[in-house]
FIMAR-226352 format. One line per 8 residues: their letters; for each residue x, y, z of C-alpha. Coordinates in pm, 1 decimal. Layout:
BEGIN
A) X:Y:Z  ... $
# end
This chain:
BEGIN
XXXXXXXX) 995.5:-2486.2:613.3  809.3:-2309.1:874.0  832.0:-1903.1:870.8  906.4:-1723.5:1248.6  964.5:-2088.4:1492.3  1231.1:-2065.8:1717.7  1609.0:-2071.3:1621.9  1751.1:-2423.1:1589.4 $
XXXXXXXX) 2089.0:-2590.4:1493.2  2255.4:-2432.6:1166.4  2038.2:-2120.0:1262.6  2225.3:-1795.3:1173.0  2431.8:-1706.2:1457.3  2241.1:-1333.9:1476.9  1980.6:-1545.0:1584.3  1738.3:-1569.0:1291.2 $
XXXXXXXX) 1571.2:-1866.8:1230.7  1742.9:-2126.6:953.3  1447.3:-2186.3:802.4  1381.5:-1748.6:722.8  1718.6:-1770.7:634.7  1643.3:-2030.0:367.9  1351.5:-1837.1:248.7  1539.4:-1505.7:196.6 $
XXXXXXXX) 1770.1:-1738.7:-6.6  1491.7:-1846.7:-194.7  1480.0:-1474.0:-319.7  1814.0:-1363.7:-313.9  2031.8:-1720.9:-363.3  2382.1:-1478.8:-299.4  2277.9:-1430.8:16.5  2543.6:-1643.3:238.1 $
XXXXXXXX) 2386.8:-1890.5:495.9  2460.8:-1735.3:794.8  2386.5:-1415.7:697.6  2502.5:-1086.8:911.8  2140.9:-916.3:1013.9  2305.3:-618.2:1135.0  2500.1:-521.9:791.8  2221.6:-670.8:564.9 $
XXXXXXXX) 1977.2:-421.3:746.5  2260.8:-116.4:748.5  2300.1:-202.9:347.1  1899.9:-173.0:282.3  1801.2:98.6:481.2  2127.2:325.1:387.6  2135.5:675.4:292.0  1841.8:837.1:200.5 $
XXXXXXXX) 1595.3:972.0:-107.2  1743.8:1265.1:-191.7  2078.8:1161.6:-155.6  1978.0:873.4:-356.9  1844.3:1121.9:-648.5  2113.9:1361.3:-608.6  2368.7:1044.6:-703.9  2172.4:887.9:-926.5 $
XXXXXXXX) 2104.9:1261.5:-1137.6  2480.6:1256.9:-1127.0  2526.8:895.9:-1284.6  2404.2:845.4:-1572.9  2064.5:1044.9:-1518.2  2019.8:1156.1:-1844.7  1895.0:801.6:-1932.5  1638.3:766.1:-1696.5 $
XXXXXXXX) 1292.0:862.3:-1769.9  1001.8:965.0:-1499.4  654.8:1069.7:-1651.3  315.8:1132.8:-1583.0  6.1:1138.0:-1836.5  300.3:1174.3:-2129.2  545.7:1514.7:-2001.4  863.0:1356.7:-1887.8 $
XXXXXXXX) 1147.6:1438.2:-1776.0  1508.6:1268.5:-1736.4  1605.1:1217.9:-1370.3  1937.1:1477.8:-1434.9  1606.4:1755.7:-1465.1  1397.5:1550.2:-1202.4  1703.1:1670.0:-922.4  1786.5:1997.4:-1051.3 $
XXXXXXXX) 1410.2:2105.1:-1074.0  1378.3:1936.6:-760.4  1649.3:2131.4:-573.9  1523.1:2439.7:-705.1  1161.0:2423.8:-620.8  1327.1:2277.4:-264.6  1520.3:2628.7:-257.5  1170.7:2835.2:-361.1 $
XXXXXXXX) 961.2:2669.8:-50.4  1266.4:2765.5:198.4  1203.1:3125.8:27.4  810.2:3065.8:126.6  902.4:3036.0:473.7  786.9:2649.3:498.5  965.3:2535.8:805.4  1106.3:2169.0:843.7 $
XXXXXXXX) 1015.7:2163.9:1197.3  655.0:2114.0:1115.3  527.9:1862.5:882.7  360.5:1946.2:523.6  44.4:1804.5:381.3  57.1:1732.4:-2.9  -285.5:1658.8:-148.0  -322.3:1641.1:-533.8 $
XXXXXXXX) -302.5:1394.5:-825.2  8.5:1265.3:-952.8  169.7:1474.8:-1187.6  528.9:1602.7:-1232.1  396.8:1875.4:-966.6  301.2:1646.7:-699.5  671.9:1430.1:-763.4  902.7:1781.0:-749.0 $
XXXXXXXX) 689.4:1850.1:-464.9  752.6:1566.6:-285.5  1134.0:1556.1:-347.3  1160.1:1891.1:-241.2  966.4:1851.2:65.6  1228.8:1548.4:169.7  1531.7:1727.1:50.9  1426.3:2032.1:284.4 $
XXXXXXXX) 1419.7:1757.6:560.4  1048.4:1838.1:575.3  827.6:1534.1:685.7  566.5:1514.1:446.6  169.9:1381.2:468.4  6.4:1200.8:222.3  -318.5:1239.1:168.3  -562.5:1186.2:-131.3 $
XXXXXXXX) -651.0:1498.4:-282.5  -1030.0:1405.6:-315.9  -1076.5:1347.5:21.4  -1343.9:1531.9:173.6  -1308.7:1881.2:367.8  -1361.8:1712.8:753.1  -1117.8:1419.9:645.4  -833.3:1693.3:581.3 $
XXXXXXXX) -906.9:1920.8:843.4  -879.2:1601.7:1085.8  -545.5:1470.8:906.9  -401.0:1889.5:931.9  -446.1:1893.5:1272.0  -307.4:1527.4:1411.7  -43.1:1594.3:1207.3  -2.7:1974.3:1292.8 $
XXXXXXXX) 107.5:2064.0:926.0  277.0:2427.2:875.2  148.0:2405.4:523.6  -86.5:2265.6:280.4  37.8:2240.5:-107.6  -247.0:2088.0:-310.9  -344.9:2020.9:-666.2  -698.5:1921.6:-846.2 $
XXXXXXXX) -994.9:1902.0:-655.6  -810.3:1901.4:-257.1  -687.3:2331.8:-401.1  -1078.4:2419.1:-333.9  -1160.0:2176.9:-25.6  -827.5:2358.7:141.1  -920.6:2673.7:46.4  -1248.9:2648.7:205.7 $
XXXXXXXX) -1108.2:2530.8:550.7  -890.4:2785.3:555.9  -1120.0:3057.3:534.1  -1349.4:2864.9:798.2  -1042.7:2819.1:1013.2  -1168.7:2501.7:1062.8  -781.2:2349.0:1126.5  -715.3:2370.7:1477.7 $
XXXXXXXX) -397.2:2334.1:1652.8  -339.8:1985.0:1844.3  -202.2:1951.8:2186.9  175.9:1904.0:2191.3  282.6:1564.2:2209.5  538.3:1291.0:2150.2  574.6:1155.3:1780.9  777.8:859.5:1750.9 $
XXXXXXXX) 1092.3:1017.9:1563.1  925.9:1328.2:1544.0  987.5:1531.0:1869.4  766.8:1857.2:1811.4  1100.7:2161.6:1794.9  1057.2:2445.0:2090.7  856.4:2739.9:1900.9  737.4:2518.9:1600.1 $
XXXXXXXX) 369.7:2648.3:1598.9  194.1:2898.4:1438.5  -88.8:2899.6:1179.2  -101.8:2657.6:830.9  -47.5:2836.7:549.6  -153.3:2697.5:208.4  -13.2:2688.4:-173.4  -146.7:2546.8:-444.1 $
XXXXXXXX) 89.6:2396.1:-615.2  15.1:2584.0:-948.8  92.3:2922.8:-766.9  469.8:2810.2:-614.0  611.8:2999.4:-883.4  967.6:2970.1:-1052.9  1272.3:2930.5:-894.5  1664.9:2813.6:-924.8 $
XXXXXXXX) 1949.4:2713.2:-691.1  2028.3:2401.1:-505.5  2089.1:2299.5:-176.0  2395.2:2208.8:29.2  2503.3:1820.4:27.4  2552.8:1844.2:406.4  2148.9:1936.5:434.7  2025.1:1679.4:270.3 $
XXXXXXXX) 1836.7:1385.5:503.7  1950.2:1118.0:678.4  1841.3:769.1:687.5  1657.5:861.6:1070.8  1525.9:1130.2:971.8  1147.0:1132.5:912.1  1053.3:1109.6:506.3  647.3:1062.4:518.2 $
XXXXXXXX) 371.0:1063.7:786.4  107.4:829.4:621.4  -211.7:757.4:770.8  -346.3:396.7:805.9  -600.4:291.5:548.8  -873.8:268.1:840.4  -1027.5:-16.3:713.5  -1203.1:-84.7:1034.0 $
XXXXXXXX) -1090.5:143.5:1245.4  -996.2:493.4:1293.6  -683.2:588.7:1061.5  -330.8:627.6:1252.7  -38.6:870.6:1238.8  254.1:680.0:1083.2  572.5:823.6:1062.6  820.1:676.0:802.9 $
XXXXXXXX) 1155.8:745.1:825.3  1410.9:731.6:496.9  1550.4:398.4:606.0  1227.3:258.9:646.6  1113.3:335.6:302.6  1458.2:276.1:136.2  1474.4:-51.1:304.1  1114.5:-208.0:231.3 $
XXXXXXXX) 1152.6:-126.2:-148.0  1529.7:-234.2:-198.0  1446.1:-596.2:-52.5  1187.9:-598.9:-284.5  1412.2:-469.1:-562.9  1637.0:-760.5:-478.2  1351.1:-1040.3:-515.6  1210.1:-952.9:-844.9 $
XXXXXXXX) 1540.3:-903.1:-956.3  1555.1:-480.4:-1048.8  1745.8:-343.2:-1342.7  1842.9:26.8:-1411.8  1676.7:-79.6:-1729.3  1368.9:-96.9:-1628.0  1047.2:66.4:-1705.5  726.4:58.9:-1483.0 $
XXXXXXXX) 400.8:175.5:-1583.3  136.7:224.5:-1324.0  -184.2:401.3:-1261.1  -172.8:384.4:-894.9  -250.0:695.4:-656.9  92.3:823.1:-510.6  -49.1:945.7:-213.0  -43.0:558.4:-129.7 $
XXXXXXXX) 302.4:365.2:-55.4  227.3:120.1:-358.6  176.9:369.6:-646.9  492.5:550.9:-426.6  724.6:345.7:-422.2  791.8:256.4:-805.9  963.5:620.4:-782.5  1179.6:549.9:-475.2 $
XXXXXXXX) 1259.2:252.0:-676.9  1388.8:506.5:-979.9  1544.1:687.3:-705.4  1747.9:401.3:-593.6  1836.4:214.2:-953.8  1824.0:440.8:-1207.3  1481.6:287.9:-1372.8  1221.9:419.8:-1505.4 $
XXXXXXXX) 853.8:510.8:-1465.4  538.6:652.8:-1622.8  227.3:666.2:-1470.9  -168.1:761.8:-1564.0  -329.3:1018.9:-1307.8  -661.6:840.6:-1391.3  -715.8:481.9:-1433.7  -818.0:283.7:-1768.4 $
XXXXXXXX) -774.6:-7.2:-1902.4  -705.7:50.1:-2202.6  -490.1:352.7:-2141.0  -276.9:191.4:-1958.1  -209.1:-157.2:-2167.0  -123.1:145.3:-2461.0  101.7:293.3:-2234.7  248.4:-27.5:-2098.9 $
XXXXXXXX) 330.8:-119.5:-2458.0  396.1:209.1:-2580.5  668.6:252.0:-2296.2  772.7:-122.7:-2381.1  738.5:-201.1:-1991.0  929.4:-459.4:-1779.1  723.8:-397.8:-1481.8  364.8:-314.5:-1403.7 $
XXXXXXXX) 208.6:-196.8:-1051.9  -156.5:-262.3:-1021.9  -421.7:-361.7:-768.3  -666.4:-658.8:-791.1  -931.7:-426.7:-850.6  -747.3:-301.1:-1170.7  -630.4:-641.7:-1256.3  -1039.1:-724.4:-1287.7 $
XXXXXXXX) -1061.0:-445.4:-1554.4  -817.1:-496.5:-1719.8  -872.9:-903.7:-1758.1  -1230.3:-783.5:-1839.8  -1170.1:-589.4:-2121.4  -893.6:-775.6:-2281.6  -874.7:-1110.5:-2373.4  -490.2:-1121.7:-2478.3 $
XXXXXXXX) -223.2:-827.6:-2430.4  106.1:-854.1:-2627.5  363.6:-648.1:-2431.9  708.2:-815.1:-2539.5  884.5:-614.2:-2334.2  691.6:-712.3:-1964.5  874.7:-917.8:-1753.5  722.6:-893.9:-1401.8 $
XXXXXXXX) 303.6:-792.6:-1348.8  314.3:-718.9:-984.1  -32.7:-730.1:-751.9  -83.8:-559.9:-441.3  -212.0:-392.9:-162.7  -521.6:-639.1:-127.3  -569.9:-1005.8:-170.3  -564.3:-1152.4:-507.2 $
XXXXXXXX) -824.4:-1414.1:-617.5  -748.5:-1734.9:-730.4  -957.6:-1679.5:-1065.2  -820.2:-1376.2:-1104.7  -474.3:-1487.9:-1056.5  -534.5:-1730.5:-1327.4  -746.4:-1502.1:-1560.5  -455.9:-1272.8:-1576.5 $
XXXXXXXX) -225.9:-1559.4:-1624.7  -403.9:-1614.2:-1942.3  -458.5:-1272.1:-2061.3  -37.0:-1186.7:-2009.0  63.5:-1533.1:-2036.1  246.7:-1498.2:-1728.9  134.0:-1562.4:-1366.7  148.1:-1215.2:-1140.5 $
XXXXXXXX) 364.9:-1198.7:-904.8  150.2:-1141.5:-548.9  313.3:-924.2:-274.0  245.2:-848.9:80.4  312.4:-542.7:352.7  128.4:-237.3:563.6  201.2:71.5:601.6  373.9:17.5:907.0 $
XXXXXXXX) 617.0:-207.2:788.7  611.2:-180.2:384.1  689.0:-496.1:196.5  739.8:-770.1:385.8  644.5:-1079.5:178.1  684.1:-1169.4:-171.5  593.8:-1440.7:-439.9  935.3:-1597.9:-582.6 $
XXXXXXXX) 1054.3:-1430.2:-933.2  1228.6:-1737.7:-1032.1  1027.3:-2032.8:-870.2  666.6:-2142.2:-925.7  388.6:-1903.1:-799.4  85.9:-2053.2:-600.6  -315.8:-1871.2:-633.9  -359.4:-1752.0:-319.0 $
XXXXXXXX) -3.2:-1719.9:-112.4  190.1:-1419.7:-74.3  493.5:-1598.6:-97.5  796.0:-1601.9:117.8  976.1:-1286.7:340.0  1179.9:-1032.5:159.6  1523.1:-1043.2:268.6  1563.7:-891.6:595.4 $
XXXXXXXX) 1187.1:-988.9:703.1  1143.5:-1223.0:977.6  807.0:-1312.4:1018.0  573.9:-1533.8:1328.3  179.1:-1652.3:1303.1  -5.1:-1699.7:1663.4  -85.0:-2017.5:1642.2  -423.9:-1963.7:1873.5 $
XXXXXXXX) -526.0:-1660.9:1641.0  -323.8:-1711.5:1346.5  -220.7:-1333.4:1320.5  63.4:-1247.9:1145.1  375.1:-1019.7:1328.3  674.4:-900.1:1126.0  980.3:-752.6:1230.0  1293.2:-612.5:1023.2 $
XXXXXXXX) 1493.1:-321.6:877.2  1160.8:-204.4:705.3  969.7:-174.7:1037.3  853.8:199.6:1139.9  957.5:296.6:1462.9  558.9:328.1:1608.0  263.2:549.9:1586.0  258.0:888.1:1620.1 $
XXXXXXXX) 186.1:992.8:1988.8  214.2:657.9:2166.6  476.3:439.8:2249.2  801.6:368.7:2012.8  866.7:9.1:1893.5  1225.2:-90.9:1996.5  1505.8:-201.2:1817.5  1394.6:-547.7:1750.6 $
XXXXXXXX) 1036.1:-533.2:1876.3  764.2:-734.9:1666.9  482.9:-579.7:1515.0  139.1:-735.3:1491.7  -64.5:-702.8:1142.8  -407.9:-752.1:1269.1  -389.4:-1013.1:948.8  -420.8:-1366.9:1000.5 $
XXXXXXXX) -205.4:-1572.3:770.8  -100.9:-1949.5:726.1  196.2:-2087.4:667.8  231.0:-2450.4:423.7  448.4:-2690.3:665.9  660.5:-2856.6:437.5  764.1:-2521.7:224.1  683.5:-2254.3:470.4 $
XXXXXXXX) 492.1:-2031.4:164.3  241.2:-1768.8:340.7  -124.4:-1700.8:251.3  -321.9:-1447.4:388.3  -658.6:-1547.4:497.6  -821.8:-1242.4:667.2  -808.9:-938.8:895.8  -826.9:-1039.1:1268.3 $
XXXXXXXX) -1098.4:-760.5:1344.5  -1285.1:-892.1:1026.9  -1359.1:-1222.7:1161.0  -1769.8:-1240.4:1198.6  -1839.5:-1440.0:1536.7  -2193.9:-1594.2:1443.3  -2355.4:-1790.7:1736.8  -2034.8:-1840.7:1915.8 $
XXXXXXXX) -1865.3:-1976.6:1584.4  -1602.7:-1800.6:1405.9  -1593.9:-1731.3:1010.9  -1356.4:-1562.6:768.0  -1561.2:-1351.7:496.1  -1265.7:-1421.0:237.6  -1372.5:-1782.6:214.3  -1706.2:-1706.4:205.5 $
XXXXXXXX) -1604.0:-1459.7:-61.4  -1428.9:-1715.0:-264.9  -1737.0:-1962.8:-298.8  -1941.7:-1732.4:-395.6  -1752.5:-1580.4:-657.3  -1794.4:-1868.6:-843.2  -2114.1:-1849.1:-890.7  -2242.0:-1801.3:-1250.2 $
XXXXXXXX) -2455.3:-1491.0:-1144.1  -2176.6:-1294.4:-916.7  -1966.8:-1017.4:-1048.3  -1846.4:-883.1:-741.0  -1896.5:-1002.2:-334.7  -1820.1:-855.8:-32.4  -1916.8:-1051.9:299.4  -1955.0:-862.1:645.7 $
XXXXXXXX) -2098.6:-964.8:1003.5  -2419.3:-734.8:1075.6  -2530.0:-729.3:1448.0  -2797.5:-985.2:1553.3  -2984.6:-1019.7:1855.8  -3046.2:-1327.5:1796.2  -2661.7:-1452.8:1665.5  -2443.5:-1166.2:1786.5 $
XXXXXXXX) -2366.0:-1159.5:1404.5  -2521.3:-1238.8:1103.6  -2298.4:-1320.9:773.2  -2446.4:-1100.9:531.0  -2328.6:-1113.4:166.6  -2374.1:-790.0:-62.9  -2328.7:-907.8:-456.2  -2278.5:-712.7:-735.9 $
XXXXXXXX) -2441.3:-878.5:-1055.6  -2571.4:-750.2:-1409.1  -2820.2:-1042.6:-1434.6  -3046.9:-1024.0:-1117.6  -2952.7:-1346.3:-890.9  -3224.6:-1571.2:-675.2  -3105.7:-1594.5:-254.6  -3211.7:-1905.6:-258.4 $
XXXXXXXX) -3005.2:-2024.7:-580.0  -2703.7:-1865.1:-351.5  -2790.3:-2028.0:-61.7  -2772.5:-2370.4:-206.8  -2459.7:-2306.0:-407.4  -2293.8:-2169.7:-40.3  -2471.3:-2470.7:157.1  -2323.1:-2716.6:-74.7 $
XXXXXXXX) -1986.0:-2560.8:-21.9  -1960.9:-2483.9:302.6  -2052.8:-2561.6:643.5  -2370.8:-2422.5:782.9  -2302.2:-2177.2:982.8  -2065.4:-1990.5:723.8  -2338.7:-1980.4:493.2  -2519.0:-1591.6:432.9 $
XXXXXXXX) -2843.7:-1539.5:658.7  -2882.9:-1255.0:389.1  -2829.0:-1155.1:79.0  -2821.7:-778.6:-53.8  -2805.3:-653.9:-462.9  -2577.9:-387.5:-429.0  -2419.9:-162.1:-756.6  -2072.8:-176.1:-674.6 $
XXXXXXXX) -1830.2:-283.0:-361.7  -1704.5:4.2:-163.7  -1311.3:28.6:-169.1  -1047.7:268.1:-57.0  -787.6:392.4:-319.4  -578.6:61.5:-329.4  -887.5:-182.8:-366.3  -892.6:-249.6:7.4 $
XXXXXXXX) -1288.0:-370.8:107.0  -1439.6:-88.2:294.5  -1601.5:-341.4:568.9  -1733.7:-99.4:769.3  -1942.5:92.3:526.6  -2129.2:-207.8:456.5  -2177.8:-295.7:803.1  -2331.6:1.4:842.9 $
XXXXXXXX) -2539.8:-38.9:502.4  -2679.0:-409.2:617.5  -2786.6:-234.4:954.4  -2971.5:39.7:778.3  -3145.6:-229.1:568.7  -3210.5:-458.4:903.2  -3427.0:-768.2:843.8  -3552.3:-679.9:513.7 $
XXXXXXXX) -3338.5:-868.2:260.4  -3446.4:-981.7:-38.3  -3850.1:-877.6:-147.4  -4091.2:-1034.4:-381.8  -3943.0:-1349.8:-563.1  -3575.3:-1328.8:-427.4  -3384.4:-1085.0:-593.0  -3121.4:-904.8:-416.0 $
X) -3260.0:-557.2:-256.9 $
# end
């Protein structure tokens, strides 16, 4: 089955393609088949978070757990602390018509926070509490925040720009379901989330959000390219993760265990899941291996969240893991290796289950929970997800319930509208499963020919002497590009040795002009390459690669 071709004969009559149809049967086999796309996309992106908390606290509640570094609390305290903290911030002044910036780890803090941010009907920005002072003054001002709550190291970087005055206020301008309110100016204003103080009440049911009303404005990773305003509305968040939900088969009785940031949609959205179900979750503000296999076992988890780059660690530093109670390892966020798909197959003894989505869209794409799971493919679209490849660049567009309405300041997406993920993607033709094979802007055009650094990335991997490998195009003169390979190794390696090994593997021009030692790969908070900081490095280092006998410089 082929994902996105046209509509054909025994299509649903909605007009989605047969063969999506058949794949969103694949994960969901109640599904009828000829599906109604308008009431399966009112049914996953109904209601909204807090009205989701407020009914869950009031079923059952008690039962559910939510944690961070060991202090819990049941969800019936989650909403009632939530509410009243929500009550305490409308005391501060903090006014819904402006957004508010929340910068610091996760802790029980940063989750009350949060929820009482949305209950308020207060669009909130996510932003990672170490980031440095010019990255948050830039983020305060496109987003023209009223207020900055913070915790950890981002309490001190605020403070600082605050007393600069180094947050200025942007021109006025559309937002894509954020119209800027008559009078909403005025200066930021910032709390630290340790000073907020105590507080009781709660809030009217008729205040609570609505499904269109804004819930986050996340900024794009900015992987190679300038990050983007992105609001996320309550139906767009509540409809990527209950699709999801619905594939890998979620139980109130759940547990997840996770050591994700939560300023990120991944490490987020195990707690809209809770929201939603009634599950569980605990998570570790820091990442370590072995913390978190204690704490997966210790919490008897059904689910983990993780990112290849903790997957590595964690395969590195254990050779078996007994968690009876672990149903469902989940990968995300960035592309999964084959060996390390199969390395974590043998350390769990069971194969993770690989995931795709953006920020712009959330999940879209999913291995099968029941149904065998291929190295390398993402799987097959969530229910709801329609998905299309270009078959001249082979980028991948989405469209669905999950979609975001468009970028902050520039044109909204329409009901319906497609939206391009600058990812390139395949799809098999005889089952229609997708893999993800690059980033459209990462494609390295070298003498007129085009190459994809993941499969340069995968041969070399398997070299005996590479730890680690990230491959980028450095400007040439002579090729417009040169593939340039930066390896992380703890036993020295020989370019030529690496040549070979990539000339007997691949075709010519694919194969590194250079090769560069380097400590570790550069990656943003979910394990996503950081292309353009090595672009940068392999200009800085220019035609000297490797001196003396070959080693990497």
């Amino acid at each position: 089955m082929r994902t996105g071709q046209a509509a054909s004969k025994g299509s649903a009559a909605n007009g989605v393609a047969a063969t999506t149809v058949a794949a969103w049967r694949l994960h969901d086999p109640s599904l009828p088949a000829n599906p109604d796309l308008g009431q399966l996309s009112r049914r996953l992106r109904a209601g909204s978070l807090s009205r989701a908390l407020r009914r869950r606290a009031l079923t059952g509640g008690r039962r559910t757990t939510i944690g961070v570094d060991g202090e819990e609390v049941s969800l019936h305290q989650l909403h009632a602390q939530t509410e009243a903290l929500a009550v305490r911030l409308g005391e501060l002044g903090i006014d819904a018509r402006r957004p508010a910036l929340l910068a610091a780890p996760p802790s029980l803090d940063f989750i009350r926070c949060y929820l009482a941010l949305l209950a308020l009907r207060c669009p909130v920005v996510l932003a990672n509490p170490g980031a440095t002072a010019p990255e948050l003054a830039a983020q305060m001002t496109q987003a023209d925040v009223s207020v900055a709550l913070t915790g950890g190291q981002a309490v001190d970087t605020v403070a600082d720009l605050m007393a600069a005055g180094t947050v200025t206020q942007p021109a006025a301008r559309p937002m894509a379901g954020l119209e800027r309110t008559a009078g909403a100016t005025g200066p930021v204003t910032h709390w630290p989330l340790t000073h907020l103080g105590d507080a009781a009440g709660s809030l009217p049911q008729g205040r609570l959000p609505r499904s269109t009303d804004v819930a986050i404005l996340a900024f794009t990773s900015g992987t190679t390219g300038a990050p983007k305003l992105t609001p996320l509305r309550h139906g767009d968040a509540q409809a990527s993760i209950r699709s999801a939900m619905i594939a890998w088969r979620w139980r109130p009785d759940d547990i997840v265990v996770h050591a994700l940031p939560m300023y990120h949609q991944h490490g987020l959205s195990a707690l809209h899941a809770a929201l939603l179900s009634g599950s569980s979750l605990h998570c570790l503000s820091k990442f370590d291996p072995e913390r978190l296999i204690v704490e997966v076992r210790r919490r008897r988890a059904s689910v983990i969240f993780a990112v290849p780059a903790m997957w590595e660690r964690i395969v590195a530093t254990h050779t078996a893991v007994d968690a009876p109670g672990l149903r469902l390892p989940i990968s995300g966020s960035a592309p999964l290796p084959a060996g390390l798909f199969e390395r974590i197959n043998d350390v769990l003894g069971m194969p993770p289950l690989e995931r795709y989505g953006t920020t712009e869209s959330g999940l879209n794409i999913s291995n099968l929970y029941d149904g065998p799971r291929r190295p390398g493919g993402v799987g097959f679209p969530l229910p709801g997800v329609e998905t299309r490849i270009d078959g001249a660049t082979g980028e991948l567009s989405v469209r669905g319930p999950q979609l975001f309405g468009g970028y902050a300041g520039r044109t909204p997406l329409a009901t319906g509208d497609w939206f391009a993920t600058g990812d390139q993607a395949r799809s098999d033709p005889t089952t229609g499963e997708v893999t993800i094979t690059g980033r459209l802007k990462d494609i390295i055009i070298t003498g007129g020919m085009n190459v994809h650094p993941t499969e340069v990335e995968d041969v070399l991997a398997t070299h005996p002497a590479v730890d680690g490998v990230a491959v980028v195009g450095v400007p040439s003169t002579r090729w417009g590009e040169e593939v340039t390979a930066f390896v992380v190794t703890a036993c020295g390696f020989s370019e030529a040795d690496l040549r070979s090994w990539a000339r007997r593997r691949l075709s010519g021009h694919k194969v590194p002009k250079r090769f560069h030692a380097i400590e570790e790969i550069p990656r943003n908070a979910t394990g996503k390459i950081l292309r353009n900081e090595l672009v940068e490095r392999g200009v800085g280092l220019g035609a000297v690669s490797a001196p003396g006998s070959g080693e990497g410089s």
